[in-house]
mmCIF file of the N, C-alpha and C atoms, coordinates in Angstrom:
data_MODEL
# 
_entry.id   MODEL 
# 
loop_
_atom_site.group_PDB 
_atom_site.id 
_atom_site.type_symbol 
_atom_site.label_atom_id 
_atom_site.label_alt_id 
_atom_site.label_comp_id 
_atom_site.label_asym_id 
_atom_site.label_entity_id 
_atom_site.label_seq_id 
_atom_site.pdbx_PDB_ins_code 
_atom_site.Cartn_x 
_atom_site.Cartn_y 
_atom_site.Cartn_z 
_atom_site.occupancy 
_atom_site.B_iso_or_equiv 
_atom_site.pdbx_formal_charge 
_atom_site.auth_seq_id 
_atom_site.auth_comp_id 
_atom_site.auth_asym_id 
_atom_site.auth_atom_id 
_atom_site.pdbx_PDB_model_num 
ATOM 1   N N  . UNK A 1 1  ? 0.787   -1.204 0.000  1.00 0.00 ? 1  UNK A N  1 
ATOM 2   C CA . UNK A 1 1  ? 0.000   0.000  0.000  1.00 0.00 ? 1  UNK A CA 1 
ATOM 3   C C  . UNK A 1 1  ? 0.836   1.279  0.000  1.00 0.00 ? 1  UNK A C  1 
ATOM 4   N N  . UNK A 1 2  ? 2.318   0.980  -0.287 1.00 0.00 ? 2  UNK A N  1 
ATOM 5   C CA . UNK A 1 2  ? 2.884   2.401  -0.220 1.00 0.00 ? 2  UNK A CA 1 
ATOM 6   C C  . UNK A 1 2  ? 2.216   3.326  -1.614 1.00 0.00 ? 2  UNK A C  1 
ATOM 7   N N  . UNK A 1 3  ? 1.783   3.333  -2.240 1.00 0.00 ? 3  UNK A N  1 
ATOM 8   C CA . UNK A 1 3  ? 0.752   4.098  -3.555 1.00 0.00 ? 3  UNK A CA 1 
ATOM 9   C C  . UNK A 1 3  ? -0.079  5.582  -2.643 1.00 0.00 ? 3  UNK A C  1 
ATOM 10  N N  . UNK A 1 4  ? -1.216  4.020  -1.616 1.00 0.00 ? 4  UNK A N  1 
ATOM 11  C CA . UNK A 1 4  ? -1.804  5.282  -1.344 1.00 0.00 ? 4  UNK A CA 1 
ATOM 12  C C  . UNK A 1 4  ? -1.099  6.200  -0.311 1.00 0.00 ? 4  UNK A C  1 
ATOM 13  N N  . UNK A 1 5  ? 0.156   5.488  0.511  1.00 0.00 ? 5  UNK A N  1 
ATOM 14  C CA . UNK A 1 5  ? 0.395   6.019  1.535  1.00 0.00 ? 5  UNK A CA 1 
ATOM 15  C C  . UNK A 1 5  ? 1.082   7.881  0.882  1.00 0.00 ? 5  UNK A C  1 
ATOM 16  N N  . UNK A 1 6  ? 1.632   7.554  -0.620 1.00 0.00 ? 6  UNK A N  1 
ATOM 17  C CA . UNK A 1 6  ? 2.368   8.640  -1.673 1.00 0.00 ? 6  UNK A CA 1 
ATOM 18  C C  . UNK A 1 6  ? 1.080   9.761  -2.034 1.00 0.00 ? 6  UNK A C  1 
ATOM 19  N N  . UNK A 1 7  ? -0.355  9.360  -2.332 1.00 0.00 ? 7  UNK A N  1 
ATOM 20  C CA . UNK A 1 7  ? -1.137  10.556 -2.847 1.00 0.00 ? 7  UNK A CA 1 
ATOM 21  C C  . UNK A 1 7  ? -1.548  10.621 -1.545 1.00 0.00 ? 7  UNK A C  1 
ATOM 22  N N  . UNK A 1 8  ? -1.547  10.253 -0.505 1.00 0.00 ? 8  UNK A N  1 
ATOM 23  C CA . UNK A 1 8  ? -2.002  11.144 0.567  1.00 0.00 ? 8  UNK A CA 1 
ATOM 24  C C  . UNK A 1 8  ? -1.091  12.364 1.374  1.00 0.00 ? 8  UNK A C  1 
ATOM 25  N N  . UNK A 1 9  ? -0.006  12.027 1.060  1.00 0.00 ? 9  UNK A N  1 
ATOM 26  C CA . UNK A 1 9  ? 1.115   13.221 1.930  1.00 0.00 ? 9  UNK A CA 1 
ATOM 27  C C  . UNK A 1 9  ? 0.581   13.977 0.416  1.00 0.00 ? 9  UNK A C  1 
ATOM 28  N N  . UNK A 1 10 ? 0.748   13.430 -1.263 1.00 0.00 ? 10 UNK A N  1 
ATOM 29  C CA . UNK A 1 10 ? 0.929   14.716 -1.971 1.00 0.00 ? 10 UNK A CA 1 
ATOM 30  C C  . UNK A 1 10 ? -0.404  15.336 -1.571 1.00 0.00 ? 10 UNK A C  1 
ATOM 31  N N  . UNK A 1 11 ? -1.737  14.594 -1.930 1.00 0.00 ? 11 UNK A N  1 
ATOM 32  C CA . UNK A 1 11 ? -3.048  15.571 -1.127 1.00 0.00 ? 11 UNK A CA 1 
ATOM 33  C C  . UNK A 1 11 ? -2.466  16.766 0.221  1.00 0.00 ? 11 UNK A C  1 
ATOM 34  N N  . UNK A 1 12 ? -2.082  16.080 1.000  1.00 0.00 ? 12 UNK A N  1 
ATOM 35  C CA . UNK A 1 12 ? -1.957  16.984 2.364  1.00 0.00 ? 12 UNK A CA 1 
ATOM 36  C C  . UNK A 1 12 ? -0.707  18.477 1.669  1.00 0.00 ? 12 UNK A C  1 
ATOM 37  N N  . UNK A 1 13 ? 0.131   17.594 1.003  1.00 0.00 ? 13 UNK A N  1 
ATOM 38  C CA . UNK A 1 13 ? 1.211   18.774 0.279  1.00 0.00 ? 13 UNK A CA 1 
ATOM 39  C C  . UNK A 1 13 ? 0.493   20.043 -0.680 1.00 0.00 ? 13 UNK A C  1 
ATOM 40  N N  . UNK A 1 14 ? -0.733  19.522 -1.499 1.00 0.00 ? 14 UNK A N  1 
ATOM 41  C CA . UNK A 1 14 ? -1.212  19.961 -2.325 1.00 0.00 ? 14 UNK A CA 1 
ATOM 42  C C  . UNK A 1 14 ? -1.982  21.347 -1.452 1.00 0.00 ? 14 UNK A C  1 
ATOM 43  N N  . UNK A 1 15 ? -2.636  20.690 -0.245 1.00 0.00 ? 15 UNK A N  1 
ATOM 44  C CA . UNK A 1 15 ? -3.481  21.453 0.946  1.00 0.00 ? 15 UNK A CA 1 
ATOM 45  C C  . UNK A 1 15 ? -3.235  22.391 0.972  1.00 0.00 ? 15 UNK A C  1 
ATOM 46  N N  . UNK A 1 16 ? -1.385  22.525 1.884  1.00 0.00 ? 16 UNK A N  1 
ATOM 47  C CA . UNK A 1 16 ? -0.799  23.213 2.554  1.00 0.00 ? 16 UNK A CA 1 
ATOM 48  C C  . UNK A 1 16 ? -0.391  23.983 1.368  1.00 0.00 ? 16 UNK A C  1 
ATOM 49  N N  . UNK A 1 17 ? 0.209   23.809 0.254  1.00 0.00 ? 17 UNK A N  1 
ATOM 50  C CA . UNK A 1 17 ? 0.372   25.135 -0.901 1.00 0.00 ? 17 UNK A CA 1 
ATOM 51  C C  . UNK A 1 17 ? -0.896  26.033 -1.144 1.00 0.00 ? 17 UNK A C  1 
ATOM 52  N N  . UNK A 1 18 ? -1.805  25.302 -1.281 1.00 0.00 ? 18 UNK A N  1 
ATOM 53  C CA . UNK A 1 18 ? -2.849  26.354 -1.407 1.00 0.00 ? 18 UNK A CA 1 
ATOM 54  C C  . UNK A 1 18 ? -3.982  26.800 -0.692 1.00 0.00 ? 18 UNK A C  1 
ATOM 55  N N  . UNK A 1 19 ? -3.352  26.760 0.760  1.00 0.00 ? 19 UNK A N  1 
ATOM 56  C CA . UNK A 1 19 ? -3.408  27.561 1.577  1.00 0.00 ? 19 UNK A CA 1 
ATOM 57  C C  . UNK A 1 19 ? -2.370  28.709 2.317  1.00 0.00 ? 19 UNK A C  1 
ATOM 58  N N  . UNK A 1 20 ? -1.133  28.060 1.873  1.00 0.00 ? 20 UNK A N  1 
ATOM 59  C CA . UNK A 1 20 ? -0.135  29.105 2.187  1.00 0.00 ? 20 UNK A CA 1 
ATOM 60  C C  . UNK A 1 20 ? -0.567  29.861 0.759  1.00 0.00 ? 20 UNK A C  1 
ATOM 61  N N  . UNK A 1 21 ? -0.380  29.619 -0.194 1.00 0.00 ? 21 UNK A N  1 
ATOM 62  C CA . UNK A 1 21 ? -0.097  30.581 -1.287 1.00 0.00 ? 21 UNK A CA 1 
ATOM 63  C C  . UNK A 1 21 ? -1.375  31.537 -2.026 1.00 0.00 ? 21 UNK A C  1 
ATOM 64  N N  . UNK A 1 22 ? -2.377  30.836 -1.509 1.00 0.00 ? 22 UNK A N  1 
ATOM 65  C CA . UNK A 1 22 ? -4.038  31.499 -1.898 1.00 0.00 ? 22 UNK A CA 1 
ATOM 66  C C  . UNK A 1 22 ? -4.760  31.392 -0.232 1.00 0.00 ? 22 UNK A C  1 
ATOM 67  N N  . UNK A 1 23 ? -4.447  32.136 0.493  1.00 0.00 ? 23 UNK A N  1 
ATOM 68  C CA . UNK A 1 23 ? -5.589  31.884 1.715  1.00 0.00 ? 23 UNK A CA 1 
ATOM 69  C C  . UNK A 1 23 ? -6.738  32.635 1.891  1.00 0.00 ? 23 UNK A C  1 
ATOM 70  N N  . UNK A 1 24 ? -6.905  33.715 0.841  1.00 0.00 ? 24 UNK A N  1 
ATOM 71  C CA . UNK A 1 24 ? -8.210  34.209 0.646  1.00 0.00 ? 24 UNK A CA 1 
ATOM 72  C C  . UNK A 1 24 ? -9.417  32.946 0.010  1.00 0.00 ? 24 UNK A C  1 
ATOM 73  N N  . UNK A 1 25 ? -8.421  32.596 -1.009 1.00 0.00 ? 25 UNK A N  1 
ATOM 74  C CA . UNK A 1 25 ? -9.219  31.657 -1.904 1.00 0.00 ? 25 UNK A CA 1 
ATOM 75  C C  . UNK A 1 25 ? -9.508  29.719 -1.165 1.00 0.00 ? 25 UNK A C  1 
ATOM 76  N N  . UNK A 1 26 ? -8.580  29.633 -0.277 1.00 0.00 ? 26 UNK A N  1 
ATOM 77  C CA . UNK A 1 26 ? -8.859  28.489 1.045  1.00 0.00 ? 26 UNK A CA 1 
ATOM 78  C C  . UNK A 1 26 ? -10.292 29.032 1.246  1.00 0.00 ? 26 UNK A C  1 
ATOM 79  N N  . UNK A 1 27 ? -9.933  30.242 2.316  1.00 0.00 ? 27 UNK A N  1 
ATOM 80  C CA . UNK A 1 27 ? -11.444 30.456 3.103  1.00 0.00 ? 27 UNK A CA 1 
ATOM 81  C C  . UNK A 1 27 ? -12.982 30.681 2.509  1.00 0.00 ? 27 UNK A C  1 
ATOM 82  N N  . UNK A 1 28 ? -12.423 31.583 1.020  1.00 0.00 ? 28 UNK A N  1 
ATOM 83  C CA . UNK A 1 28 ? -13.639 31.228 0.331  1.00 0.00 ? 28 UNK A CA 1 
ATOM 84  C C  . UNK A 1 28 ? -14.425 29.973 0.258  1.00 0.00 ? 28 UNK A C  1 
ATOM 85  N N  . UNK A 1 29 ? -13.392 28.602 0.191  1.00 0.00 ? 29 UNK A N  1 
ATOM 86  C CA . UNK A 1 29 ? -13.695 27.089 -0.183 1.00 0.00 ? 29 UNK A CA 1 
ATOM 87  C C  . UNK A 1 29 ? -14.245 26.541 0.765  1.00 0.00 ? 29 UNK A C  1 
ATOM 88  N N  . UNK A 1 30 ? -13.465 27.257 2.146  1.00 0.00 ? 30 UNK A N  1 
ATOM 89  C CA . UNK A 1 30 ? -14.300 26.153 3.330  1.00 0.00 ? 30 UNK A CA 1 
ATOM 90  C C  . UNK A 1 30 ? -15.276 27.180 3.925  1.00 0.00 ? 30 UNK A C  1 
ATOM 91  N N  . UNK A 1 31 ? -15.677 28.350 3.496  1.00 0.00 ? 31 UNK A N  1 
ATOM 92  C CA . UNK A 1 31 ? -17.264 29.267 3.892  1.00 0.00 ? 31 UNK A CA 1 
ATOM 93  C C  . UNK A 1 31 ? -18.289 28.103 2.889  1.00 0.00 ? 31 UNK A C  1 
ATOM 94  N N  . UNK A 1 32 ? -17.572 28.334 1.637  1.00 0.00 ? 32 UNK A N  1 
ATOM 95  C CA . UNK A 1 32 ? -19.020 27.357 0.703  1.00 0.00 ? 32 UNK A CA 1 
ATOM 96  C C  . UNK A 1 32 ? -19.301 25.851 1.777  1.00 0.00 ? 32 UNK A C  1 
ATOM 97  N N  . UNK A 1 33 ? -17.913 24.972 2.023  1.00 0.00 ? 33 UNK A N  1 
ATOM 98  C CA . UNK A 1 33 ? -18.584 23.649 2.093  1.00 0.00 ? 33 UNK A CA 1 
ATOM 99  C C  . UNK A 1 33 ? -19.084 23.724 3.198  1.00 0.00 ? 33 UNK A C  1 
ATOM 100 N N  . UNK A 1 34 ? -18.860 25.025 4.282  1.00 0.00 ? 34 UNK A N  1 
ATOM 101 C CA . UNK A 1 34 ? -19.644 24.707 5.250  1.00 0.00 ? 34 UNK A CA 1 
ATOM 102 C C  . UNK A 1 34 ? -20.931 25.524 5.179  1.00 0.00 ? 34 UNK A C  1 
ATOM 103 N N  . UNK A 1 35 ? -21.093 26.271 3.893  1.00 0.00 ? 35 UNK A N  1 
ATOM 104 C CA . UNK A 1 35 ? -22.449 26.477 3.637  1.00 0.00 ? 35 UNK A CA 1 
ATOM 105 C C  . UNK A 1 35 ? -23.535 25.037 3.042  1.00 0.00 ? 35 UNK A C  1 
ATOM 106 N N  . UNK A 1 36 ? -22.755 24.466 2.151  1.00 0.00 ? 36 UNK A N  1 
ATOM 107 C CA . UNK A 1 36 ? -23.447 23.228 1.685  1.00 0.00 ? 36 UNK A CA 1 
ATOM 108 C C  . UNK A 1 36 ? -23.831 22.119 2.759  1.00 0.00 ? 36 UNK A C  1 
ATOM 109 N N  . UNK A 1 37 ? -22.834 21.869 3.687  1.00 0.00 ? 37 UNK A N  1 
ATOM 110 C CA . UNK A 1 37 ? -23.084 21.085 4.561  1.00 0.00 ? 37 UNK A CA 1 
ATOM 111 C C  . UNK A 1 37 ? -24.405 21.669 5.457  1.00 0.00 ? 37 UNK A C  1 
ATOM 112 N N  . UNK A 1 38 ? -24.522 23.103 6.301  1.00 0.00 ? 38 UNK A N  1 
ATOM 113 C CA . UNK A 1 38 ? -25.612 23.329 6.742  1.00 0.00 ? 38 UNK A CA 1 
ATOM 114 C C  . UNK A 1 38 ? -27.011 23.380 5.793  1.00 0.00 ? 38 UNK A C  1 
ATOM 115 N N  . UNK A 1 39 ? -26.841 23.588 4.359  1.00 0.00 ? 39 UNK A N  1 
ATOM 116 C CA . UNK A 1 39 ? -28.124 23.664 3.678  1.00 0.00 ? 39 UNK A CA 1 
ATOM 117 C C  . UNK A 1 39 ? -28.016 22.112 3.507  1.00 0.00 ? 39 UNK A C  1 
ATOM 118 N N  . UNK A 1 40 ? -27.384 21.151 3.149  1.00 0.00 ? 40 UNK A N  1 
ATOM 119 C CA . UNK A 1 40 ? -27.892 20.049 3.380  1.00 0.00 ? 40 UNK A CA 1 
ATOM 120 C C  . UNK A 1 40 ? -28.831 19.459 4.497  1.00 0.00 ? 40 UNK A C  1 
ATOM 121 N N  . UNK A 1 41 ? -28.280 20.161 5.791  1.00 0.00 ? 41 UNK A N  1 
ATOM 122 C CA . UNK A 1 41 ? -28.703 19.525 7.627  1.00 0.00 ? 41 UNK A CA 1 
ATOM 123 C C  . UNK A 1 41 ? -29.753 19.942 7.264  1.00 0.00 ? 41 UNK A C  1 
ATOM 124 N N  . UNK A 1 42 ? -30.010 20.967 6.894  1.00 0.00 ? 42 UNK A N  1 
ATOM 125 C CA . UNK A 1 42 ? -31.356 21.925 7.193  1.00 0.00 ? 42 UNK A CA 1 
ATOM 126 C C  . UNK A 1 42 ? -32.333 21.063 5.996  1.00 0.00 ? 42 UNK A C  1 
ATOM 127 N N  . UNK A 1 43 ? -32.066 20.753 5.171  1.00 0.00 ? 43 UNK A N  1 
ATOM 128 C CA . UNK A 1 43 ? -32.755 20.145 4.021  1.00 0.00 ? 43 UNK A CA 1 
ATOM 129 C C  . UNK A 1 43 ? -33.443 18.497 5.029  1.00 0.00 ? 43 UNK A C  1 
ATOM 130 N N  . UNK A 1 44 ? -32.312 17.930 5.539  1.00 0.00 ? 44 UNK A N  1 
ATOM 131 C CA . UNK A 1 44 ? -32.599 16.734 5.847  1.00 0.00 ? 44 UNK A CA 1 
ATOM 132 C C  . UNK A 1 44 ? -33.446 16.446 7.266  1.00 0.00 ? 44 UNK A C  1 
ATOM 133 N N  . UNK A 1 45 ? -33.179 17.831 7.738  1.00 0.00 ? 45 UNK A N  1 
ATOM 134 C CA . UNK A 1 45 ? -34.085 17.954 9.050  1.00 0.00 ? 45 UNK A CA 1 
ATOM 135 C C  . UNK A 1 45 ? -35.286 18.671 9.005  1.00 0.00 ? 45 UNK A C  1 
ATOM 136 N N  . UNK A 1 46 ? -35.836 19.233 7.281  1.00 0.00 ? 46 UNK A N  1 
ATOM 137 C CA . UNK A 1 46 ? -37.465 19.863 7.115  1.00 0.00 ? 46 UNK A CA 1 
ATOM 138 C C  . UNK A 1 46 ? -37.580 17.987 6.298  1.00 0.00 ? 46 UNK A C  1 
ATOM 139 N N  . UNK A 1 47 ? -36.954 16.903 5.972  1.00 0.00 ? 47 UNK A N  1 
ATOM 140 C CA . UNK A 1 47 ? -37.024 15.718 5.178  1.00 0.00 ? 47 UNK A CA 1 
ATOM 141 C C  . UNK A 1 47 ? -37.716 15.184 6.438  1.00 0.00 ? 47 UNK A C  1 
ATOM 142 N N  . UNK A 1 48 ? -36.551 14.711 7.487  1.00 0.00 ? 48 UNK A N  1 
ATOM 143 C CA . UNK A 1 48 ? -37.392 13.966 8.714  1.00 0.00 ? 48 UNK A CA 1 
ATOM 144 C C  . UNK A 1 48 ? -38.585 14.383 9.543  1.00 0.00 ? 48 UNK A C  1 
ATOM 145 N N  . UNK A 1 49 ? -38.506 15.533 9.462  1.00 0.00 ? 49 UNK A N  1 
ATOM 146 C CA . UNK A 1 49 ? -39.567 16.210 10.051 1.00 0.00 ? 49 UNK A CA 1 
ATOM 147 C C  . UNK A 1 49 ? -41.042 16.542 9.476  1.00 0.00 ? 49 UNK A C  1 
ATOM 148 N N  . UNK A 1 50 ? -40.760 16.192 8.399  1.00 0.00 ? 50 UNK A N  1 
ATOM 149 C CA . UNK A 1 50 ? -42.066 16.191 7.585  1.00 0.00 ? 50 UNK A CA 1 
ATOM 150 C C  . UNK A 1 50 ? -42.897 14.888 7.443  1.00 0.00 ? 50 UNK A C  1 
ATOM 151 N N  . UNK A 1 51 ? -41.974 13.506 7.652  1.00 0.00 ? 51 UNK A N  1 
ATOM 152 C CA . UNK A 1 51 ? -42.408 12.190 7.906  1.00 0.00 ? 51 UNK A CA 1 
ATOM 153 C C  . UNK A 1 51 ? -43.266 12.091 9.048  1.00 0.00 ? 51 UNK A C  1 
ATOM 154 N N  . UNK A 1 52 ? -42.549 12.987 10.047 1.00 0.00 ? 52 UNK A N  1 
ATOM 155 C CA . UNK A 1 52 ? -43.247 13.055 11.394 1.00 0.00 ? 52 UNK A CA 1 
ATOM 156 C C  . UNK A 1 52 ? -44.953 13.060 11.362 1.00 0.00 ? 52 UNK A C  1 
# 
């Protein structure tokens, strides 16, 4: 398994460049996914709640 053990440091390498080198454009990325993630919750909790 040394393969995946190689694209995971480059993933984590890939991270850390573009957040050192774009960190406006990082925070833009993680405002969206943690916008998507709450409009998902909110989606799935008017879903269960409507079964009710």
């Amino acid at each position: 398994m040394p393969a995946k053990k190689y694209i995971t440091w480059v993933a984590v390498a890939f991270v850390a460049f573009y957040v050192i080198s774009q960190p406006d454009g990082a925070a833009r990325s993680v405002e969206s996914a943690a916008t998507g993630l709450a409009s998902a919750a909110d989606s799935l909790a008017t879903f269960v709640n409507g079964i009710a």
